[in-house]
Structures are given as C-alpha cells and as structure tokens.
Steps between C-alpha positions, in 0.01 A plus 500: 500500500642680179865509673455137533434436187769709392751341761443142318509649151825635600616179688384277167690728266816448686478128542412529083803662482686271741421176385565621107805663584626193679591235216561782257766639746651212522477444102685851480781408759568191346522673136715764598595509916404867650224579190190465716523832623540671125138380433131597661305170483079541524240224503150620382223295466361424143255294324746438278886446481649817431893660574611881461777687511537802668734770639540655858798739478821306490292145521334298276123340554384201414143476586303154426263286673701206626840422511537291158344826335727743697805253413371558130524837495851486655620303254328713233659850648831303524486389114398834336610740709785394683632275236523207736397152378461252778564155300547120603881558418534860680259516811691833645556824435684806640215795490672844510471746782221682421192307221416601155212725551157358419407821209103449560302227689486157266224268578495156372197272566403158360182278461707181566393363811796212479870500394602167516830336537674149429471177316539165701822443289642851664532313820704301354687594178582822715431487880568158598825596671394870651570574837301815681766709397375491117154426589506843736648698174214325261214574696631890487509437138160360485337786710682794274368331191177504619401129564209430765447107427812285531506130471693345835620160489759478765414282737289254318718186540495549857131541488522164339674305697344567778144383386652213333657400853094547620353239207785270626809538277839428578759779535635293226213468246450873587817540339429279188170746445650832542795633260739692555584851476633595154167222417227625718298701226440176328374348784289747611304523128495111551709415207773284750563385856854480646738583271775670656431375854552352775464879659689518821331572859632860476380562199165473584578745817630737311226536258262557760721782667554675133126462395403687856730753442336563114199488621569761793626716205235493275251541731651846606515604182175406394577234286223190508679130479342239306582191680519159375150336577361182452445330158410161574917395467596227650804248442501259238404205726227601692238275415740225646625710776140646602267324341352849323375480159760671256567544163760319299761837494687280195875672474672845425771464311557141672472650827192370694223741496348612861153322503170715506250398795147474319249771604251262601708311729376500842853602650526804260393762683654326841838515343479815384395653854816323622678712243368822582527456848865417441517789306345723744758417776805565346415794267132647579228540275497645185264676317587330177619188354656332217338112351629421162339131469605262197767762374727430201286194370413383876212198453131622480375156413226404737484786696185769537621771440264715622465316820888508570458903425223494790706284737822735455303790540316414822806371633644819456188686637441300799884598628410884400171610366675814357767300258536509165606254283812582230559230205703559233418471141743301319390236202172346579519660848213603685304230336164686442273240675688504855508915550134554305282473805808666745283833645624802308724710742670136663732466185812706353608324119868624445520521113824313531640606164276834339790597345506232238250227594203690669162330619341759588285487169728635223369310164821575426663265745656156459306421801225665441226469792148666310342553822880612655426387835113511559473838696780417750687770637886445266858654487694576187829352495816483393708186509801606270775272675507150509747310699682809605680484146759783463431757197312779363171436389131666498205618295513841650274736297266183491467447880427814521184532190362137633473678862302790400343270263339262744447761732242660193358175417214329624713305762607794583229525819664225687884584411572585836898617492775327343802196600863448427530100501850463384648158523833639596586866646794766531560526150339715178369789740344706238226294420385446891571882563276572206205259585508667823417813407213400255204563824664813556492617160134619398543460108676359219830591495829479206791228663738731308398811715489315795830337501669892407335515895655140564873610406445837721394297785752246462777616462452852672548713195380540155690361203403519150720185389389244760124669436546375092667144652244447719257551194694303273426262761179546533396481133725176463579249786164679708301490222422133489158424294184541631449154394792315591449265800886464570600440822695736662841646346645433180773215651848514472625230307816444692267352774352255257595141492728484177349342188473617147160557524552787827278720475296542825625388893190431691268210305205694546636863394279521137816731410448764179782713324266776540763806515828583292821419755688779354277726676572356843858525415459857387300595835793343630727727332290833651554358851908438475485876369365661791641220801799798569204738545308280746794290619410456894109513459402158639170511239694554201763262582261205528350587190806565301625170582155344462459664103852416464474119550181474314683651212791201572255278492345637167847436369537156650126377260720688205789333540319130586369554150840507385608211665231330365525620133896372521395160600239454214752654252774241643722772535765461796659800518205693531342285760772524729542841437142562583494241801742701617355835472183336657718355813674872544174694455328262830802558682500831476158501565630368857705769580243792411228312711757483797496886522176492689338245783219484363612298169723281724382127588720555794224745671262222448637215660675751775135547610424142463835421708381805758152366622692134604608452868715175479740420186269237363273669527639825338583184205179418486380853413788583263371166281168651496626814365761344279203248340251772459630644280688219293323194448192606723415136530628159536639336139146386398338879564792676368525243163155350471288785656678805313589672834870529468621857462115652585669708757829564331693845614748676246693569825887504583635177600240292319638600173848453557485135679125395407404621179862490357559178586177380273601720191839387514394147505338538225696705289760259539352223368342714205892624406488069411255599210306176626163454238312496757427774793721447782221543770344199507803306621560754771367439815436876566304371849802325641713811399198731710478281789863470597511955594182436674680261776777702473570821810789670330450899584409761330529820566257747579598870447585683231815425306651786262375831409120493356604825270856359338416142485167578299683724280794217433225243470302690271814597269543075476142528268634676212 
C-alpha cells in the first residue's frame, strides 16, 4: 500500500510540474526562443502565493505555486539579476548562454490574494484594435507582473446582439444600441449606445474567436476573467419595444443613455437568465463579474437601490453560485444602499483611483467614504492615465506610502491586493512596473532606492547619470501632490485647441503647474548624455525619446507664454518671432516621435486598418480610430459636451497634419493683432472633422535614428 501511495505522490508531482511548466515554457520561448531549457521550473503547493529563486548548477529555479507566481519570479530574476526588463515597448530579450547565477535562494511572498488589471476605457483608449498577436504578448505581460484578476470584455457586443435578436430586435436596431469599437467602453458603463456603429457581421465573428483564444490563455496561466454580467442595461426604448418598466436613462453628453430595467420588474431576472445563458455559450462561466450601474451620473431617481443590488446579485448567483461580483468605485459609485446587504465574500470594490481619490476610508480623501466600503472585500488602485494621454506623470513616493498606509489602517482587513485601472496603456511604464511590485514588497520602501534598481533592470547596466535623471524625475514631474486630483499627465499644449487662455487639453484634466519644467529639460539633458552609451538598447531608446519630447513639450507651454505676452504687448515682431519658434518646436516634435512606433498614429490606425476584411470596412475602422482620438464625438459632444481632445496622442503624424494645422490657424489670425481672440471665429470642429474622413497613410515604422535625431532635437531647445 505504501508504494502506492508513493507511486501517486510521484505521479502528482510530475503532473505539478507538467501543467506549471507548460504556460511558463511557452512564456520563456516566446521571450527569448530556445530559453526554456536554461531554467528549472517547480510548482509547490502553498497557502499562500509565494515565488523563489534558486540555483541547480548551470540552471536557474524558479519555484512558486502557480504559474502567475512562477511567471513573477521570472520576471523578478530577469530584472535584478539578469538585467532584463520585459516592457510593453520591448517584450524580448536575447538571454546569454549560460544565466546569472542565483548567489543564495530569494523568496518573495505576498498577502495579496488579487492583482487586478484594466479599466473599461483600456478596451478602448488602448485595445480596441488588438489582434491575438498583441493580446498573446499582453497576457505574458500580465502573468510576469503578477496579475491573477483581469477584466475581459471582448466579446460583449456579440453577447449582445445575440440576446437582443432573442427579445425581438432587428439586426438593425441591434446596431443603433451597440457602439462601435474605438466607443465600446462607453457603452458598456452605460454612458452611450451606438456611436461608432453599424458593426459589420465579421466583426462580431471575430470577437468571439479572439475572446476564446484570451480566455484559453488566461485560463492556463491561472489568470481568472471577470466577464461582463448583467446590470439591468437595456436600450433606450425598451419600455416601447418590450413593454418592461425602465428608467428615464436622460443623455450622456447628448448621446442617448442605455436604459436601466427596474429591479422589481417581473422580466428582470428573465432577461438576465437570457444573458447569462448567452454568455455561457459563447465564452463559459466565470467566476467573477463586472456591474457598474448608474456610472458617471447614470439616473438613480426612482430606483431601490438596495433591491436592484439583490436582483444583480442573484442574477449573478443563480448562473454560478461561486461568482463574485467586481464594481468599481468611481464618484458616487457603489452607492452604499445597493451593495450594503450584498453577503460579505460575493463582492470585490476596486478603489478605482487610491492614488489620489481613495474610498477606502481616508478622511483625507476628496471622496471620502467613513465607513470605506462596509466590510467588503476592496483593491487599491491606481488609475494614473486617462484617455491614454501621452506624457510623464505620477505621484510615485505617494503610491507607494498610501499602499502601506491602507494596508496598516483599519480597512486594512479587507484590502485584498491591489489594481492598475489605467484609461489608456503602453506608455509611462515606471509607474505600472512600480505598483506591481508593491504585494511583493513586505515594507515601506524609498522610490529613490528603488528606481537605482529600476535603471539596472532597465537598461541592463548601472549608470550613475540616468540614476540622478531618473530622480530628478522623480522628485519633479513624479512627484505630483498628494492632494492634487489631476487627471493623468501634465498635457502638452501643442495638442490643445489654440486660444489665449490654453492651458489644459482635455476639459476635465483639473491641470496644476506643480513641478519646475527646467527640471524635465535637465533630466532631458542626462539622457542625450549617455544615448552613445546605450545607443541600441530598445528600453533606453523608448525612454530617451519619451523624456526628450516631454522636455519639447515643456518648451512648447514656455514659448506659448511668449506668444501670448507679444500679443498683449502689441508687439509684432515678437509674436511672429515666437509663433514661429512655437510652429518649429511642434514640428520637430514630429520628427523625434517618428523614431519609434509606438509614438506614431500610423501604428494605431494600421491596427485599426488590420482587423477589416473588405475596404469599407477597413474605412470604417480607420474613422473609428481617426475620431477617437480627435473629436471623440459628434460636433455637439466634442463642442457642447467637452469631449474633444479627451483622448488626444502627442504622436507623429497628428502633430504635423492635425495639431499643426489648428495652431497655425490660429496663429495666423493672431499675427492680425485682432482685439479680440481669434478662436471664437474658428470653427476648430470643421477643421477636426475633415482628417477624420480622410485615409491618407501613415506610416508605421520607425523613421530616422532614435540616438541622433534626439540629440539634434534636443540641441533645437537651447
């Protein structure tokens, strides 16, 4: 009887092995082809999750007890001690022959039960337009950062559709409901219905083919989805079209609102069964799910709230007993009556914004919650992005205090891990590399000692000048106030619509000067001294160019003020001197950002153009890109609503023929002297609209040497 046992102890261990090995071998191969075999991968069970690294002559162990933990500790012994940083802009690596030796076994354990990943808006302000070849090379990203929870939204329209087609809709009023891709965020939080749309037939296909293949992913790695559920959304016109008992959804922005079914309605629960079902065919169950009701000022009026709480909730727990449900807190989100009588256990809160608007229960907070969120189970989050906004921005020493912070606090019994919700990805890669490590990371710890590990890792060597830049940074542009609610980067004011009252892009952006631009330019500075040094290190060449054109665009607000000043002073020389200088400095700002795809608005709409089968349709997707990230909206949401430029992009291409275009405009009218500003007679929408229709191309790759164009570019600032 003993060997028996024995036999199947043996037999488990080796399928432990097997089926940890398996993703993470893959993982490896994809990293760097032929590396699988340099490493020793063990899966051992543990209460908690836990990675180590180890050393077996010539090979390197990593021990941990899953694959998102053993994909952790990869990543960890690439960073600091192979000096390989795996990053959103550099997803490769050639590993030499033989590893760095491990000097002594390193164990690294952490209490979070959930790292969470994605905002609605990341779907859309980032993914909308990724085929499985990106979404294979995020999810490796995801599992050697360490995330276990990921929001997964693919799919949803299709989902849609097809219960819509059950209630009795039209192909063509399922159409008018459901928006389109660079839209579908919106419409998913209930804030909009159509815009962007008609989808095509293979659309719909192929979002059911890329969701399966996600999915499939994930679930070898570990990685729990948290699919759409239902809410109680329905189109604007049900209560004609069903006969249901709705809300009045009122508008977004002038777009109609989705409608929200009442809780008490007798068809609730029907309609959400239909859902699930739905759901269940195409995708599977899930585990957990995501119902943000009434979000961004979505009616309340007339509803019982704690009855549609209930009717969500066993909606959700009649298709799988085990869910949970996820809701994000933004603004007046979770409203305290509809999740107080959810069981404890059956809810995840993501803190939306910890880093500068927490609800967890900081009296500190601008939205501060005094009983946080009444003993349910929460994430602390960081938001940091909004509108997937190009620039350097963070509260970095901050992020990492209000962490350990709410982890000491009262609340600190139901934190149960932490969340990046950016609205936009693939840019600023400090901050998200830094949140990431916060679980792993037992105790307080000094931003300026971490990031001398940060410039190690990243760029595969130590160096003392770009260790003092990156500080400089850090204690400047990364050292945004604890108190500032600003959204998201410091904007670039040649994406702004001209005026002489520029100041911030986005309408919503509660911009502060809160850091000396001399100091950007003078990080700058460090970096164009060391590019020979580095020159051909993928890591350091994105960030050169990226500290480069935020010190541009630190020149660009300098010289605006100029422009400004000559105007008020009636002095023509110096305004067209200055207008000048202003029109050079964007242009040039063009040319550095067309050193690397990722700055270059001809990546983006080449993966709009990519996912489209016919040439209208391949149109059709290119004006979804193009309007994104422009206008967002029709005239009336871009003018009226304040959602022109939300999503604007310092990127190649748009400068030179979008954002050009506006400041030159402008400029020269102002070289008139007129008495009054020259803005309000421009018709800055008309101007917008006309590249959104247009399908002129724009290249993808890089153009020019990173090193000697940042170095020309940079000598243009003095």
């Amino acid at each position: 009887m003993k060997r028996v046992y024995a036999f199947n102890f043996i037999l488990l261990c080796l399928f432990t092995a097997v089926s940890a090995a398996s993703p993470v071998k893959g993982l490896l191969e994809r990293v760097s082809p032929g590396s699988s075999g340099k490493f020793i991968i063990e899966q051992v069970a543990s209460a908690s999750d836990f990675f180590e690294l180890d050393q077996k002559g010539e090979k390197v162990v990593i021990r941990g007890n899953n694959p998102v933990s053993i994909a952790t500790g990869i990543n960890w012994y690439l960073k600091y001690h192979a000096g390989v940083h795996l990053s959103w802009n550099n997803m490769s690596a050639q590993l030499p022959a033989v590893l760095p030796a491990v000097p002594h076994k390193e164990r690294h354990e952490t209490a979070s039960t959930f790292r969470y990943d994605f905002n609605y808006c990341t779907f859309s302000y980032t993914m909308a337009f990724w085929d499985w070849k990106r979404w294979e090379k995020e999810i490796d990203w995801m599992a050697l950062h360490g995330i276990n929870l990921s929001l997964a939204l693919v799919g949803a329209d299709a989902v849609w559709r097809n219960v819509l087609f059950k209630l009795g809709y039209s192909k063509e009023e399922a159409n008018e409901f459901i928006a389109g891709p660079g839209f579908q965020a919106w419409w998913l939080m209930n804030n909009l219905e159509g815009w962007g749309g008609p989808n095509t037939d293979s659309w719909y296909e192929s979002r059911i083919a890329l969701q399966k293949k996600i999915l499939k992913r994930m679930h070898e790695y570990g990685i729990q989805p948290i699919l759409p559920g239902y809410s109680g959304m329905l189109p604007h016109n049900a209560r004609e079209k069903l006969g249901v008992n709705v809300t009045d959804p009122g508008t977004w922005n002038g777009y109609n609102r989705p409608a929200f079914l009442q809780p008490t309605d007798e068809r609730f629960q029907e309609i959400a069964e239909l859902y699930y079902k739905e759901m269940n065919r195409l995708f599977g169950k899930a585990d957990y799910y995501s119902m943000d009701p009434f979000h961004e000022g979505g009616k309340v009026a007339g509803v019982d709230l704690d009855a549609a709480g209930q009717a969500i909730w066993k909606a959700m727990k009649k298709n799988n007993p085990n869910a949970t449900w996820v809701i994000q807190a933004w603004g007046a989100n979770p409203r305290p009556q509809m999740i107080k009588n959810i069981p404890k256990g059956d809810l995840i809160v993501l803190d939306l914004y910890s880093e500068s608007r927490p609800q967890w229960g900081d009296p500190e907070s601008t939205w501060y919650r005094k009983n946080g969120f009444d003993g349910h189970q929460w994430l602390y989050c960081m938001l940091l992005n909004y509108g997937g906004n190009v620039g350097l921005h963070g509260k970095m020493q901050h992020v990492i205090d209000e962490y350990y912070k709410a982890a000491e606090s009262p609340f600190g019994n139901s934190l149960k891990g932490v969340g990046i919700t950016m609205e936009g990805t693939e840019n600023n890669p400090v901050m998200y590399e830094l949140l990431c490590e916060l679980p792993w990371r037992p105790a307080r710890f000094s931003k300026d000692e971490w990031l001398k590990g940060y410039v190690s890792a990243r760029y595969g060597k130590f160096s003392p000048r770009l260790w003092e830049a990156w500080v400089l940074l850090g204690n400047s542009i990364y050292n945004c106030p604890a108190r500032s609610t600003q959204q998201g980067t410091h904007e670039s004011v040649f994406c702004a619509r001209p005026s002489l009252k520029v100041y911030q892009v986005s309408s919503w952006s509660e911009m502060s000067d809160y850091y000396n631009p001399l100091e950007v330019i003078r990080a700058a500075s460090m970096f164009v001294e060391e590019a020979d040094r580095f020159k051909g290190n993928n890591n350091f060449e994105y960030d050169l160019i990226d500290v480069v054109r935020q010190a541009v665009a630190e020149k660009g607000r300098l010289i605006y003020k100029v422009v400004r000043a000559a105007y008020e002073a009636r002095d023509p020389k110096l305004l067209k001197q200055a207008s000048d200088r202003f029109l050079e400095l964007l242009l040039a700002q063009d040319r550095l950002l067309a050193t690397r795809p990722e700055f270059k608005v001809g990546s983006w709409i080449e993966q709009a153009r990519s996912l489209g089968h016919t040439g209208a349709e391949k149109d059709w997707l290119e004006w979804n890109a193009r309007v994104q990230i422009t206008t967002w909206g029709n005239r009336h949401a871009a003018n009226e609503g304040g959602l022109r430029d939300y999503a604007h992009r310092e990127w190649n291409g748009l400068l030179k023929d979008f954002y050009y275009l506006r400041w030159k405009t402008w400029l020269d009218r102002l070289s008139q002297l007129p008495d009054e500003d020259p803005a309000a007679s421009i018709d800055y929408y008309g101007l917008e609209e006309a590249w959104t229709l247009q399908h002129n191309t724009y290249p993808s790759a890089q153009e020019g040497d990173c090193v000697e164009t940042a170095k020309i570019i940079f000598g243009k600032l003095n």
